[in-house]
N, C-alpha and C positions, 0 to 999 in steps of 0.2 A: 588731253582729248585722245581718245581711240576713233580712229578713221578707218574705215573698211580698209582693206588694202587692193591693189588690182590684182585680179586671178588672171593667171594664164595668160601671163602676158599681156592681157588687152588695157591698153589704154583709155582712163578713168578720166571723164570733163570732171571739171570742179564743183559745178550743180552736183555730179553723182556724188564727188566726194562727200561733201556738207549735208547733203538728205542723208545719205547712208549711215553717217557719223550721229545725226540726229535721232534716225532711227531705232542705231544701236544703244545712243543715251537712256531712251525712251523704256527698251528692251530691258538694261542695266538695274534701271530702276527698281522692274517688277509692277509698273504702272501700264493700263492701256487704254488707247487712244480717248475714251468715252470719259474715261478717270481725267488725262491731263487735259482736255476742254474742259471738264468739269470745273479743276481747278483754274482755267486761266479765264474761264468766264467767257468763253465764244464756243460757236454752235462744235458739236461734232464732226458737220462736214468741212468746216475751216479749218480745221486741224489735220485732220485726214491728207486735203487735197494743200496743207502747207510742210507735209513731210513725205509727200508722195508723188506731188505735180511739179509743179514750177516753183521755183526757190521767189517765196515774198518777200514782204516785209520785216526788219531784224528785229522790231520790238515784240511780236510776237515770239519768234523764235527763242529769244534772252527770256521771256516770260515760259515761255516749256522747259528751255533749261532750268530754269529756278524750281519750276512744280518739280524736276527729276530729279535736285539735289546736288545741279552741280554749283563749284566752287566759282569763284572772282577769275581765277586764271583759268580754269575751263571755259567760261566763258568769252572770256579774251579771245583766248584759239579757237574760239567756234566764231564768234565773228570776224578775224582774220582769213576762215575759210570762207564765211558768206561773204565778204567783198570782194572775193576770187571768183563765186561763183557767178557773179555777177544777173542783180534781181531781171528774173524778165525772162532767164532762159529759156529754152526749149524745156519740154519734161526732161527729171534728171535718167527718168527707166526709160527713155525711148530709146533705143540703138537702129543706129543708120544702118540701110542692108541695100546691099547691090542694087542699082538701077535694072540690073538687068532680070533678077528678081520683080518688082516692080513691075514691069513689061510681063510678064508672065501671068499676072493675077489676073481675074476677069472681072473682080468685084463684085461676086456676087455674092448670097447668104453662104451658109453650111447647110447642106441638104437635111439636119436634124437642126434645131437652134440647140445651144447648151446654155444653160442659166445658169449668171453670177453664182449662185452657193454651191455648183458643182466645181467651180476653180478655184480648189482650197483642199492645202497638202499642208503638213507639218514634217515628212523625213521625204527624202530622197527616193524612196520606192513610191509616195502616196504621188511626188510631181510628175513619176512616168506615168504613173495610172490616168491623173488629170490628161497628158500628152497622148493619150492613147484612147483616151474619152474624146478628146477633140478632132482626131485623126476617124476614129467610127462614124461620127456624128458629120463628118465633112463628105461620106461619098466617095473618098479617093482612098487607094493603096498605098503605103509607102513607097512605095517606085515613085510611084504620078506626083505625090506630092514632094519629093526627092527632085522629079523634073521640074516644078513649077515652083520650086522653089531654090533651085539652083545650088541643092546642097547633097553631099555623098549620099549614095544608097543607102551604103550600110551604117552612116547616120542616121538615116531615116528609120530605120528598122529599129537601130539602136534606143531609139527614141519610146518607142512603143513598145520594147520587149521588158513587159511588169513581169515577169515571171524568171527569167537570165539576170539583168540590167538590176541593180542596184544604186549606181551612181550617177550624182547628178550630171547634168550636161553643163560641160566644161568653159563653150562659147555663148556668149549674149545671141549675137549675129545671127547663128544659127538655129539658136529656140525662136527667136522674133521671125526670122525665115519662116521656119516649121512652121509655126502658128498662122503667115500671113498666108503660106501656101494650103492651109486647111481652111479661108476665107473666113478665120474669124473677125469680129469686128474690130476695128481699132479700139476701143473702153475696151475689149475684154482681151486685148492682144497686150494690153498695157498693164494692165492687171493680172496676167502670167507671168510677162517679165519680172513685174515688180515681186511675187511670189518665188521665183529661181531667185533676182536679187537676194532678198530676205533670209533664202537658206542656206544662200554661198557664204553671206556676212556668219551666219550662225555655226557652220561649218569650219570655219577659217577661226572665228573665238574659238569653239569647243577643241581645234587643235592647238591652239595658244595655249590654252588654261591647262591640256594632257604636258605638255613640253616644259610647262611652269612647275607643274607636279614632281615630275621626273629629275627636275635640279634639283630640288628642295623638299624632298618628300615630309619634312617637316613643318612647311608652310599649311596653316590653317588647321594643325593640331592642337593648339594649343600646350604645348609640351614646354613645363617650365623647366630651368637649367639649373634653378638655386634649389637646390636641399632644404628639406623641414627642417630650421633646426631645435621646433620645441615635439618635432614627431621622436627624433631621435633621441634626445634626453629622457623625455617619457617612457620609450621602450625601454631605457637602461634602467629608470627606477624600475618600470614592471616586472623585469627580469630578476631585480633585487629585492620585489617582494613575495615573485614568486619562489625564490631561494628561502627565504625566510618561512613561506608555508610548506616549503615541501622538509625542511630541516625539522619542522617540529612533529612533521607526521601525523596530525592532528590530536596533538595531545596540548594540554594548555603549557605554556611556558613561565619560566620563572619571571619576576620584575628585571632580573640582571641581564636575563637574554634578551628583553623588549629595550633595555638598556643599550646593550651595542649593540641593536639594528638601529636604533632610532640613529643613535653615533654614526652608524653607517652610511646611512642616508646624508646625515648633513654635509658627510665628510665627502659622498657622494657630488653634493649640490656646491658648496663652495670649492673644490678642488674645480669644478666646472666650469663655474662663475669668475673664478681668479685665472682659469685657464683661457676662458671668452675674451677677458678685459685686455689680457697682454695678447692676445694675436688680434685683435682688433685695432687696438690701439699702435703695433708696433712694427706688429708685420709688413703691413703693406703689401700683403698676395691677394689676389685676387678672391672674389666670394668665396667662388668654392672651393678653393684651397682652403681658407682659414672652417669654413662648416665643417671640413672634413677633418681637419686637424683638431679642431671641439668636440668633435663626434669622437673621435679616438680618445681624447683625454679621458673624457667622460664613462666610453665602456671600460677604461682601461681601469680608472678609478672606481669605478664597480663592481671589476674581478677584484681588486685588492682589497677592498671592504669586506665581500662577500668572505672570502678567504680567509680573512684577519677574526671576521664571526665565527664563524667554524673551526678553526682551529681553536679560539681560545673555547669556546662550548665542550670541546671533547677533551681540551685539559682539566675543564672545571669538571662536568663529569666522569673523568677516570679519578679524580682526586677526591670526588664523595662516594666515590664505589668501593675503594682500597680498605679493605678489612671490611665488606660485608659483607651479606650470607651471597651468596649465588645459584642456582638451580643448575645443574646438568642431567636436563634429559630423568630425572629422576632419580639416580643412581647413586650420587654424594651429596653431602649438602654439608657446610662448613657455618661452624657457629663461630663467635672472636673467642679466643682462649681456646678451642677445645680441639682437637685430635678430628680426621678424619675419619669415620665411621660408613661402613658401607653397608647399606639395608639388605635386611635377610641374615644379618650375622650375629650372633648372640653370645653376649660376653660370656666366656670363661668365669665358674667359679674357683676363688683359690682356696 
């Protein structure tokens, strides 16, 4: 099981743990929330307010893990955390903040109301803009609400600068502040939290997953380690057939020369085959030791073919050339029996 981890320091209840953990299962999946009610056969808001509110019942729970695909021993460890978190808690996104905060608020509305569908970010810049939407619509400046909510200025400021400010805010404590000191409602103060939750968990994976990369940069390549060994044999016949068309030049060849390519070949393939069976069988190195040691056999036995054809073709025809006529350029031309005679010259009478 993957459990959020605690950022910055702050100390994590075990409700937050086990929702957050649940969450990220959920996440993992590529499933959402409308999908695994679907599957577990209860409404969408029980699902919702059972990974977002108060830690319920475990057979639901063990039934969301199942729609998500986790395993017998995932399981286990998610219910060892729900009996930690103990059923009943407080909400697991609520975070306690000063009394003296508290004492500050007047309870009233936000001078503008802001509606559910406007508190909703997916990166770190869209959560200041949300913070900076609630901050307008409250009435108060970041000072005022810096004072009224008992948290640094220049965090306040920090909070609502969408245009500097890229990163998310680091303390629970003090967004739940911010939020309470801009008099929004509890549902919708709870419902921010749990959206900064949601991006720190997502934040803290996407650095896992860069850090996993960077050991292993071969992880989720798919990069196999064992050699072709019918790509490589192949190449060495093609090579030996392309030897054989490029020696005839396109001219048709004798039966004798299709003769010792064909030889060549076999001698090719069982030199191969007999080379395979003894490192296979005797070696005892490891794969690709022995692919590489057959790979070698193999080209090596296909230079010496190749070789063995050529040479004997160029003794066979220098030996049916010997005592024929020949051409030079036009200028001699030798008959069998007879004297060289050079054109343009005209015998002598005697």
């Amino acid at each position: 099981m993957t459990s959020p981890r605690p950022v910055d320091g702050e100390r994590r209840s075990p409700a937050e743990v086990f929702l957050g953990a649940v969450r990220s299962r959920i996440r993992q999946s590529g499933l959402v929330v409308p999908e695994v009610a679907r599957d577990c056969r209860q409404p969408v808001q029980v699902v919702r307010d059972a990974v977002q509110g108060q830690v319920g019942e475990w057979p639901l729970y063990r039934r969301i893990l199942e729609v998500c695909g986790a395993d017998k021993a995932a399981v286990a460890q998610f219910h060892g955390a729900w009996k930690r978190a103990r059923p009943g808690s407080p909400p697991s996104n609520v975070v306690s903040i000063s009394s003296r905060a508290h004492q500050a608020v007047d309870g009233g509305q936000p001078a503008v109301p802001v509606e559910d569908g406007e508190l909703r970010a997916a990166t770190p810049r869209e959560f200041i803009a949300v913070l900076r939407l609630v901050q307008i619509r409250s009435g108060f400046t970041p000072a005022q609400i810096a004072i009224r909510s008992n948290i640094p200025r220049s965090t306040a400021y920090r909070f609502v600068d969408n245009k500097k400010n890229t990163a998310l805010p680091t303390k629970a404590d003090q967004v739940k502040a911010f939020l309470v000191g801009c008099r929004l409602p509890e549902n919708q103060v709870r419902r921010v939290v749990l959206l900064w939750t949601d991006l720190r968990e997502a934040e803290s994976e996407k650095r896992s997953s860069i850090g996993a990369e960077a050991l292993d940069p071969l992880v989720g390549e798919g990069v196999d380690a064992t050699p072709d060994r019918s790509g490589s044999a192949a190449d060495s016949l093609q090579w030996l057939a392309d030897e054989i068309v490029g020696r005839s030049n396109g001219r048709a060849s004798s039966p004798a020369e299709f003769l010792r390519w064909g030889l060549a070949v076999v001698y090719v393939l069982v030199t191969t085959a007999l080379a395979a069976a003894l490192v296979i069988s005797t070696s005892g190195w490891a794969a690709g030791t022995q692919v590489l040691a057959i790979m070698l056999v193999c080209v090596l036995s296909a230079g010496l073919a190749a070789s063995w054809c050529t040479n004997v073709g160029r003794w066979t025809a220098r030996g049916s050339r010997r005592g024929s006529a020949t051409e030079d350029a036009g200028l001699v031309i030798e008959s069998p029996g007879a004297a060289p005679a050079v054109i343009g010259l005209e015998e002598r009478q005697g």
